[in-house]
N, C-alpha and C positions, 0 to 999 in steps of 0.2 A: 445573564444571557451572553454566551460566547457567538464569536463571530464565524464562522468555519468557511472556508470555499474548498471544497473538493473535486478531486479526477479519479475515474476510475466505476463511479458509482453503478456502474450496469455489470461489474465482474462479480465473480465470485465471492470474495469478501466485500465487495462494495457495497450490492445488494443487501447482506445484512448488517451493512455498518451504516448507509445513512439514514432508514428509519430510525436506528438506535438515538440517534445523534438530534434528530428533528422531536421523538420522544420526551430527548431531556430536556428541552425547550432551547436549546438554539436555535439562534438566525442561520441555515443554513444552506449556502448554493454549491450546486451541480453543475459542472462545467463537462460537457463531453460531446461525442459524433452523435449520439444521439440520447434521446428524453430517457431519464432512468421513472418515470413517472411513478415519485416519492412525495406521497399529500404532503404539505407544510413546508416542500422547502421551493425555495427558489431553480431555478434550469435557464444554463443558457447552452444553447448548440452552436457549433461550429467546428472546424476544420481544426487539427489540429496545432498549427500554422498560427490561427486564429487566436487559442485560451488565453496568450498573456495579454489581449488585446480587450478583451473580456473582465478582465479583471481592473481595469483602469477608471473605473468612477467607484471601488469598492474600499471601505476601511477596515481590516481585516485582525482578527487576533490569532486566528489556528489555519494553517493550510495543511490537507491532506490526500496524499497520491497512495491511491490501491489500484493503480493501472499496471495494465502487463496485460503483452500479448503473447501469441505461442507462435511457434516458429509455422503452421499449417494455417495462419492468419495473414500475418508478414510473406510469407513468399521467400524472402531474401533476409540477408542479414542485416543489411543497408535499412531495411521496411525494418525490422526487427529492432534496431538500435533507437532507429528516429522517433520508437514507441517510447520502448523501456528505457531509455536513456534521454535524448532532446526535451522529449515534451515533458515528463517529470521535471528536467532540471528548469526548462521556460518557466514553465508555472512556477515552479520555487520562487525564480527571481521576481516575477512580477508580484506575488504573493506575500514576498519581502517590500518591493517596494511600497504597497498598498497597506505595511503595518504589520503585517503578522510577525509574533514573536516567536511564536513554535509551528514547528512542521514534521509531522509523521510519515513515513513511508513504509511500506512492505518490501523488505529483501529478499536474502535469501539466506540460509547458512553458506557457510563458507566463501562468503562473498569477500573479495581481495581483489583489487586491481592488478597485481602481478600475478591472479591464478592462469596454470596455463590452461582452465577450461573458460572457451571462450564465452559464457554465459554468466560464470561466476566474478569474470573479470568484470566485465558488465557491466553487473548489480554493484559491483567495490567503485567502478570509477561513477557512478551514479552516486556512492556513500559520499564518496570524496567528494566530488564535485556541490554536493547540498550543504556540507561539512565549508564549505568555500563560500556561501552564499551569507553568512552570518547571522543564522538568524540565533535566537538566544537560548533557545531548548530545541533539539535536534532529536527526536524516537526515533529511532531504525527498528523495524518489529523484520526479524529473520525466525519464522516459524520450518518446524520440518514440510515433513508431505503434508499436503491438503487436503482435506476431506471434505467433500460439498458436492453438489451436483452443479457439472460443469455440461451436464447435457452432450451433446456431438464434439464438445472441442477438449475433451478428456480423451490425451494418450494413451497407447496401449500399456508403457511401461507405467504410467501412474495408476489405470487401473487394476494392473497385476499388485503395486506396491499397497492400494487403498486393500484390495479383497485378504490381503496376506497380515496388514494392519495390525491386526487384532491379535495374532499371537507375534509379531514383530514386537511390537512396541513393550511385551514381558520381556524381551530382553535386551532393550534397550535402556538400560538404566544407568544410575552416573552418569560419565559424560556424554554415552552414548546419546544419551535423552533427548539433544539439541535437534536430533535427526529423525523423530520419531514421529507420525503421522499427528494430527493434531487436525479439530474441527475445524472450516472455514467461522466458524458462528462462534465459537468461543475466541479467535482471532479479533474478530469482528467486536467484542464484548473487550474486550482489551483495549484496545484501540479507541472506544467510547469513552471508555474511565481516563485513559490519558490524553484524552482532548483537553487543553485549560490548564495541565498538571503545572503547578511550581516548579520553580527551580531551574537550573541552566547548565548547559553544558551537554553533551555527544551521553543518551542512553541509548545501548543495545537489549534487545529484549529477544533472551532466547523460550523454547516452548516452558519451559519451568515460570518464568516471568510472566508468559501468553495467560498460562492455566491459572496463576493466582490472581492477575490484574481480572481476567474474565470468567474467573469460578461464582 
C-alpha cells in the first residue's frame, strides 16, 4: 500500500485519477477548496493558503498535483499564478517534508521558463521549481489537448480543437504527436500506473508515454 496525498482531485483528470488510485488499494488523501467525494479515501478542505498546513501530521510516499485553473476562474493573472504555480509548488514542499519520494504533476507541452508565452512560461518555472524541491523521482505528464468533459468551464478554442480532434490527430504523427488531443481518462490511467514507479530522476512523459503507461 502506497501513501498518496493529492491536489487537484475535483478537475478534470483528477476526477478520474483518484478513484483509480483509491481502486488499487492505496491509502489515499484529498486535499482541496472543496470535497471531491471519492469512497475510500481520505479529504481534507481548506483555503489554499491552508494545504501545506494539512499535510503536517502525514507520512507520505507519492504526492500528486492535477490542479489548474483557467483564466475565466482566476479573474487575473496574479489569481491565475497563485493556482497553477504557488499552491502546486507549497504542496510539493510540504509533501517533501512529510516523506514523499515521488511527485507527479500535469504540465503542459512546451512548457519552458523562458517561453515568451506567458502560460507556457508558467507551467516551465512550476517544472523547475519541483525540479528544486528534491524529491527523488520527479513525473511531469505534459499531454496534448484534453479530451473530457469540462462542463461550462470548456474554452471556445478547446472546443473547436476537441470537435476537429479526430481528423487532426491523423496528421499529427512523429513528432507532431506530442500535441495531439489525448483522453482526460487515459491521462488519468497513466498517471495511476506511475504512482510507486522505481527509479529516480526528472521523467517527462509526452502523449506517446500517456497512451502506453494507460493503454
Amino acid at each position: 500500500m502506497i501513501r498518496i496525498a493529492m491536489i487537484g482531485a475535483t478537475g478534470l483528470i483528477g476526477r478520474a485519477l483518484a478513484p483509480r488510485l483509491v481502486a488499487a488499494g492505496h491509502d489515499v488523501l484529498l486535499i482541496g477548496r472543496r470535497t471531491a467525494d471519492v469512497a475510500g479515501a481520505k479529504e481534507r478542505v481548506g483555503r489554499t493558503a491552508e494545504w501545506p498546513g494539512l499535510l503536517a501530521d502525514e507520512s507520505l510516499d507519492v504526492a500528486i498535483s492535477t490542479l489548474g485553473t483557467t483564466w475565466k476562474q482566476a479573474g487575473s493573472w496574479d489569481a491565475f499564478r497563485a493556482v497553477d504555480h504557488d499552491a502546486v509548488v507549497a504542496f510539493a514542499g510540504a509533501a517533501k517534508a512529510a516523506g514523499a519520494r515521488q511527485f507527479l504533476t500535469v504540465s503542459s507541452v512546451g512548457a519552458d521558463p523562458e517561453a515568451r508565452n506567458h502560460y507556457l512560461a508558467l507551467k516551465g518555472e512550476v517544472e523547475r521549481d519541483l525540479a528544486a524541491r528534491g524529491f527523488e523521482r520527479l513525473d511531469i505528464i505534459r499531454p496534448g489537448l484534453l479530451r473530457g468533459n469540462r462542463g461550462s468551464d470548456r474554452r471556445l478554442g478547446e472546443r473547436i480543437g476537441i470537435a476537429v480532434s479526430p481528423m487532426a490527430n491523423l496528421l499529427l504523427r512523429g513528432s507532431l504527436d506530442k500535441i495531439a488531443a489525448i483522453d482526460a481518462d487515459v491521462v488519468a490511467k497513466a498517471m495511476a500506473a506511475l504512482a510507486g514507479a522505481a527509479g529516480e530522476g526528472r521523467h517527462i512523459h509526452f502523449n506517446r508515454d500517456i497512451r502506453r503507461l494507460g493503454g
